[in-house]
N, C-alpha and C positions, 0 to 999 in steps of 0.2 A: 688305235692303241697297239704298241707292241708289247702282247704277251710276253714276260719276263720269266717265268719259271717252267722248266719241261722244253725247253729248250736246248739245240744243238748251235751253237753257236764258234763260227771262226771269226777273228780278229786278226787279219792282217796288220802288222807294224803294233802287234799289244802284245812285244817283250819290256814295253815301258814307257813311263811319262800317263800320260789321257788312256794309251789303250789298255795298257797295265791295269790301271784303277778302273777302269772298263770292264774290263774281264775278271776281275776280284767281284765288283757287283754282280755280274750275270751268274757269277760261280754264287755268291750270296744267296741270291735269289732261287737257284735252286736248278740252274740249267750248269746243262756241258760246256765246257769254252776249250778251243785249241787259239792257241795264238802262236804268230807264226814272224819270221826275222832272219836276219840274213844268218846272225849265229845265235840260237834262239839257248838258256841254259834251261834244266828244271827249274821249275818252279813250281811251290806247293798247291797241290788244287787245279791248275792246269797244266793242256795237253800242250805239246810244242811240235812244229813241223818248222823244216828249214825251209824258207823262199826269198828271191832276192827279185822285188818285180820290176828291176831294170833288164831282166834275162828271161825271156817269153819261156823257154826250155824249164828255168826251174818255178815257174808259173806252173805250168803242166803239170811238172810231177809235184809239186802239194798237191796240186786239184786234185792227182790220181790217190795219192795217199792219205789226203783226210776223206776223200770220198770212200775208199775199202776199205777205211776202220770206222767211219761215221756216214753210213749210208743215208743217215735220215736227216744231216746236215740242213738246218732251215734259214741259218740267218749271215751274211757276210757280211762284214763289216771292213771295211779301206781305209786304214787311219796313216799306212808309209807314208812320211814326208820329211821333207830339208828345209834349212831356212839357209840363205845362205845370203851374206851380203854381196852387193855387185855396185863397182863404180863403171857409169854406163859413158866414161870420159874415156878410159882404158880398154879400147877393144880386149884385149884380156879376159875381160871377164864373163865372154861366151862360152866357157869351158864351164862358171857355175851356173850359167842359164841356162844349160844344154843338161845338166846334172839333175838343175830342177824339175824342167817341165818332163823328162824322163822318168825319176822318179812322182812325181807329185800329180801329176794328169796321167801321162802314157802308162806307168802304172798302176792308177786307180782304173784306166777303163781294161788294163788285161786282166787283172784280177775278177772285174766285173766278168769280162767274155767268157773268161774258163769258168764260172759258175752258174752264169745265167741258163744255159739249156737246164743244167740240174734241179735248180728251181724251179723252173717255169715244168718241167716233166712232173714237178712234184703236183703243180700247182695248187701253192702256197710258201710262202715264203718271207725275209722280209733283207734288202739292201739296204744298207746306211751306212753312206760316203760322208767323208768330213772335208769338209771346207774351211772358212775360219773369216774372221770378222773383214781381213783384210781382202778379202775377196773381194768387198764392198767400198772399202774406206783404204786404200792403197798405203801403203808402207812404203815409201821410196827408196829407204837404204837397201830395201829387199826388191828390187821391180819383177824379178821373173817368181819369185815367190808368190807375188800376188795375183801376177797375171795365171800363173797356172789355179790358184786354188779359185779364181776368176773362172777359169776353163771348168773346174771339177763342178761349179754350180752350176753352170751353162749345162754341162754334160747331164747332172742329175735331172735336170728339167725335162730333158729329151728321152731320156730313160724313163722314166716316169710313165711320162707320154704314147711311149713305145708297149710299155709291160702292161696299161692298163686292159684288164678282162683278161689276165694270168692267175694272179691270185697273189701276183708278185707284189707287193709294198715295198715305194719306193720313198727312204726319206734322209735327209741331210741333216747333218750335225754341224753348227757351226760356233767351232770357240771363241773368245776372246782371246786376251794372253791370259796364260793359265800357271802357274808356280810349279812346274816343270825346268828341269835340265836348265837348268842355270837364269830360267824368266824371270824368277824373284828379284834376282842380283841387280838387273838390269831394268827391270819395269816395277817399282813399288805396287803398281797396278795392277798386277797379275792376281786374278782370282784363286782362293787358295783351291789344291786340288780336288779336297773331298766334298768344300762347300760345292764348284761348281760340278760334282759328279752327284751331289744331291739332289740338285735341278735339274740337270739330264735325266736320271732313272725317273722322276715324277712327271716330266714332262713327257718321258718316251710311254708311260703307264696312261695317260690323258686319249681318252675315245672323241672323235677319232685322230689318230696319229696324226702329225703337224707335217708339213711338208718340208719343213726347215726347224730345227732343233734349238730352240733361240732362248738362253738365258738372259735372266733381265742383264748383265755385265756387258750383253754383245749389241745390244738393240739401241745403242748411240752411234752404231760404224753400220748395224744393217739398215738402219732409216735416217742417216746422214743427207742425203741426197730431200727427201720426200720432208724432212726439217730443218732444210735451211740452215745446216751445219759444217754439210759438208768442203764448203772450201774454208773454212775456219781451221777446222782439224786436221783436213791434209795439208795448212801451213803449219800447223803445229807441229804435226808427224814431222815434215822436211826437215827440223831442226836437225834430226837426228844423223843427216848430211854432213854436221860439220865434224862428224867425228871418224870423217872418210882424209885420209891423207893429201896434204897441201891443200886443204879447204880452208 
């Protein structure tokens, strides 16, 4: 179970969208939230710190600066990411795979690094990385999208693994499409945001905590493979090819 209120809580990439409504629950609930973004503005109820964790340099100084005004910082959370589409015909488009897995992987494990000694000094604590359905069930139009949020579950497993007998809790959040920043427009399917922020706070409150953060919306793309679905729906997904230039 993660303890929800009396809580020090940072939010990497929650100046909006999941981590935003994120951090309005934690603030809800009764804990501190700083969330943090490359140009972070006020906002009511939470703290803001600038970081940009494609640049190791302004990694560091959040870490120093929410560490000297929130020494008792308990809980990190890594939601930065991109979505970016890439046609894999056009060498070209290694400039947005290069965008991705920098953001999206190489920045969830430096955010990780600069905080892991803190916690584990504390020991007690609690990481939660976000992933996302497609980690599981691949989105074509998106290939380095997936393959990195692919990486970020790979990586939480090992972490896990690594931190156990810290006191460190290690656990993954993984969305659907969620009705965010333009998802509705494009995906009718997109879970609304508060519905599925309803399920995350109850399932993150659930003894003992889940290793993976899995609302009923996502659990067709994480057990695709083990039901027999999965090459159905990655034909399905591919349709969304034809909306790539000269296709």
């Amino acid at each position: 179970m993660v303890k929800l209120t009396d809580r020090t809580v940072l939010i990497v990439g929650g100046t909006s969208g999941i981590g935003r409504g994120l951090a309005r629950r934690f603030v809800d609930a009764g804990s501190t939230v700083i969330v943090g973004g490359r140009s972070p503005e006020p906002q009511d109820g939470l703290e803001t710190v600038r970081i940009d964790v494609t640049d190791p340099d302004s990694i560091l100084r959040a870490r120093d600066d929410v560490l000297d005004a929130h020494p008792a910082l308990d809980v990190v959370v890594t939601m930065s990411g991109v979505m970016l589409t890439e046609d894999l015909r056009d060498p070209a488009h290694i400039a947005a795979t290069e965008t991705t897995i920098a953001t999206n992987l190489l920045g969830t494990i430096r955010v990780i690094d600069a905080f892991t000694p803190h916690l584990i000094a504390r020991g007690a604590g609690t990481i939660l990385t976000v992933s996302s359905g497609i980690a599981f069930l691949p989105f074509p139009l998106m290939p380095a999208y997936g393959a990195s949020k692919a990486g970020v579950h790979a990586y939480t497993e090992s972490l896990r693994a690594q931190l156990a007998g810290t006191g460190v809790e290690v656990a993954e959040l993984v969305p659907p499409a969620v009705a965010t920043a333009g998802q509705e427009k494009v995906n009718p399917a997109a879970l609304p945001l508060d519905a599925y922020l309803d399920e995350v706070m109850e399932l993150l409150a659930t003894e003992p905590t889940a290793h993976e953060i899995l609302v009923q919306g996502v659990l067709m793309h994480r057990w695709a493979e083990r039901d027999g679905t999965y090459a159905e729906l990655l034909e399905r997904r591919s349709q969304a090819l034809n909306t790539l230039p000269n296709r």
